[in-house]
N, C-alpha and C positions, 0 to 999 in steps of 0.2 A: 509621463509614461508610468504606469504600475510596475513596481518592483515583481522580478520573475520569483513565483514561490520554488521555496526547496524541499524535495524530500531529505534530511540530512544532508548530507552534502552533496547531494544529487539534485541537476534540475528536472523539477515538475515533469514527468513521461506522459503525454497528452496523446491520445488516439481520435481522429477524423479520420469519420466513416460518410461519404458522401460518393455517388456515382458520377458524380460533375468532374470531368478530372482539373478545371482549369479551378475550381475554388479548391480543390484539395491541394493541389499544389501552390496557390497561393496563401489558404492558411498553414499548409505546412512549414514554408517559406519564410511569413511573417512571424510564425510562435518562435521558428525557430532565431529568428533576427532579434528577437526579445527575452532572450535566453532556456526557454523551455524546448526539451526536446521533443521530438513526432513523428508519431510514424500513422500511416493511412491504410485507409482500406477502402476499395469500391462498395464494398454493399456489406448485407448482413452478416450473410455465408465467410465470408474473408476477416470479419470482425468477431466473429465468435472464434475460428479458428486463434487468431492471434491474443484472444482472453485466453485461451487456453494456455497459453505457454507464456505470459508475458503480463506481469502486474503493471495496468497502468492505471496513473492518479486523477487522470479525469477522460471523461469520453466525452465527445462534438459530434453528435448527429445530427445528421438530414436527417429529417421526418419523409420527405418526397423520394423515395428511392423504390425501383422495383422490385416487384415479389415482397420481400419482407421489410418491410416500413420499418420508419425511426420507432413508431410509437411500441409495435413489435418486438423491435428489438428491446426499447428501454425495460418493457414489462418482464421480455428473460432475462436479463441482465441482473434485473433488480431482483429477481427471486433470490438469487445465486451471489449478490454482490454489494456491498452500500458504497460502490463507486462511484463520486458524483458525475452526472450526465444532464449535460447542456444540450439542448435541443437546436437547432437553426433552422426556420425553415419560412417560405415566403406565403404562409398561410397562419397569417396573424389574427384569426377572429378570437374573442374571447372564448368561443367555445373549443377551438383548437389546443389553446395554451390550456385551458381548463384540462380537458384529454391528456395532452404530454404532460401534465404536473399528478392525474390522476394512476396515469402508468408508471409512478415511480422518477419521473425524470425530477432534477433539484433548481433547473430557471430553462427560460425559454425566449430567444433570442431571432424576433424576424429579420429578413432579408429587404429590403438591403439594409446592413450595420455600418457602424462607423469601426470602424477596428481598434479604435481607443478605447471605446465600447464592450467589444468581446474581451479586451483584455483586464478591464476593471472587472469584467463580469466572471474571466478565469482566476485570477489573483483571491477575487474573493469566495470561490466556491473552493480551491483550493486551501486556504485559511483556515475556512470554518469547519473542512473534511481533516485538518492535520494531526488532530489527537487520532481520530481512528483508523489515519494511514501508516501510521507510524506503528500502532498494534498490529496493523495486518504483515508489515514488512517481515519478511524471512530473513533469519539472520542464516549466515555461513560461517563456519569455524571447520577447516580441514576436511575431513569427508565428511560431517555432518551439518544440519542443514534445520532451523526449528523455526516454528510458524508461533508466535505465540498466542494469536486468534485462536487456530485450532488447538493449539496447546501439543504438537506435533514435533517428535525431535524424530530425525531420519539419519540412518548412519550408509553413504553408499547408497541411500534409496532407499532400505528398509529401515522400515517404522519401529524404534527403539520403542520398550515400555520404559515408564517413565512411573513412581507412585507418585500420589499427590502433594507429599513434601517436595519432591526433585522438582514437580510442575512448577509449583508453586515458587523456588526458588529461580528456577530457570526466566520465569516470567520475569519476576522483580530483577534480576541481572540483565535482563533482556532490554528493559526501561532507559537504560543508562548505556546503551554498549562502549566497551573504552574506558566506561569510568568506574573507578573504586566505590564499592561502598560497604559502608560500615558493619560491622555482623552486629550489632544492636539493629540498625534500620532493617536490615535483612530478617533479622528473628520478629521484628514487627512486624514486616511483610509477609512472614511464609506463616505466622501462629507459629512458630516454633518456641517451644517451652521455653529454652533457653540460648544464650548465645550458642551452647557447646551445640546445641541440637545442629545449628547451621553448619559446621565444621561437621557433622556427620555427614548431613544430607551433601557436601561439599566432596567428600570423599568416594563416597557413593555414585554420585554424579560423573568425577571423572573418571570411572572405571567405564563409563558411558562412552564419554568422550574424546577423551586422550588416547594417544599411542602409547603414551608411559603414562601413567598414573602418578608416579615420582617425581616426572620433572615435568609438572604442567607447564604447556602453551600459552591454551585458550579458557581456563578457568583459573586465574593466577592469583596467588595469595597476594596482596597490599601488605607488606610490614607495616605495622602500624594501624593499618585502615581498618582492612577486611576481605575483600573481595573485588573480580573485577572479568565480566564476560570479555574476551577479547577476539573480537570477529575478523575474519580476512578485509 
C-alpha cells in the first residue's frame, strides 16, 4: 500500500468530483481507509463552490459528468490554481488523455482501475505537488492570517500593508513555521544589510501582528538563535 502523503501534519485533503454517487462514495471511503481525507461533490457547480472556501491538495475528476465536464472544469481550475488534478474517466482513447493533459490536468486514470493503482498514482502527484503546496498553505497566528503565495497578511480580514523587507521576512519565517531561525539566515533571506536590519524589520512586524508588541506570542525571539513564526 502507498504511504498516505502529508501536508505538514495534516493528511493530504483530496476533492472527488463525480455525479456517480455509488464511485464517490466509494472512493471517498477508500482514500479515507488509507489515511487521506475527502470530501465530494456531484458535479461542477458544487466543486467550484467548495474551491472557494476550502484548500484542497489534489482533485479526482470525472471527465463524463453533465453540463460542465471534467475536462471544463480542469481548464478553470487551472487558470486560477496549480492544484494537481487526476482525471478518471472510462474514455481511455489516446486522444481523450491527450485533451485532459492539454486542459491542465497532471495524469489521467481510466475506468475500470485497480485502487492500488489510483493510490500509487495519488501518493505520487502528491510528492511531486509538495514544495508548492506547502507555499500555498495560509498560515494562522491569532487574528491574523498570511498567504505567502500571495504574499498576503490579513488581520481580522483586512489586508494589512506589509513593505517588502516585512514580506520578505515573513516569507522566510513562514518556511520553517515552529522553527527558529537564525538572524544571519534571515538577513541572507530577506537582503537585509545586516543582522540588526532583521531585528528592525522584526520590530516593525509585530506592531502588525501582536496584541502587545512587548510580549510577543507569535513572532518570538529564540535566545540565542534568532527568530521563530509560531502559528496556531
Amino acid at each position: 500500500m502507498a504511504d498516505p502523503q502529508r501536508i505538514g501534519e495534516e493528511p493530504a485533503h483530496i476533492l472527488i468530483v463525480d455525479d456517480d454517487d455509488r464511485i464517490r462514495t466509494l472512493l471517498k471511503r477508500f482514500l479515507a481507509e488509507n489515511g487521506y481525507r475527502a470530501s465530494v461533490a456531484s458535479n461542477a457547480a458544487e466543486a467550484r463552490a467548495l474551491l472557494g472556501s476550502v484548500d484542497f491538495d489534489l482533485l479526482i475528476l470525472d471527465v463524463m459528468m453533465p453540463g460542465e465536464s471534467g475536462f471544463d472544469l480542469t481548464e478553470k481550475v487551472r487558470a486560477m490554481s496549480n492544484v494537481p488534478i487526476l482525471l478518471l474517466t472510462a474514455r481511455g482513447l489516446p486522444e481523450d488523455r491527450i485533451e485532459g493533459l492539454e486542459r491542465g490536468a497532471d495524469d489521467y486514470l481510466s475506468k475500470p482501475f485497480e485502487p492500488r493503482e489510483l493510490l500509487l498514482r495519488v501518493a505520487g502527484l502528491l510528492r511531486r505537488a509538495r514544495p508548492a503546496q506547502r507555499e500555498r498553505q495560509t498560515l494562522t497566528f491569532g487574528a491574523c492570517s498570511f498567504s505567502p503565495a500571495r504574499g498576503e497578511l490579513r488581520r481580522d480580514g483586512q489586508l494589512i500593508k506589509l513593505t517588502s523587507g516585512e514580506l520578505a521576512l515573513l516569507r522566510a519565517l513562514a518556511q520553517k513555521p515552529g522553527e527558529p531561525i537564525s538572524r544571519f539566515a534571515l538577513a541572507e533571506q530577506t537582503s537585509a544589510v545586516m543582522e540588526r536590519s532583521v531585528d528592525v524589520q522584526v520590530t516593525r512586524l509585530r506592531k502588525k501582528i501582536e496584541d502587545d508588541p512587548r510580549t510577543p506570542i507569535y513572532l518570538q525571539t529564540v535566545r540565542g538563535v534568532g527568530y521563530a513564526l509560531m502559528p496556531d
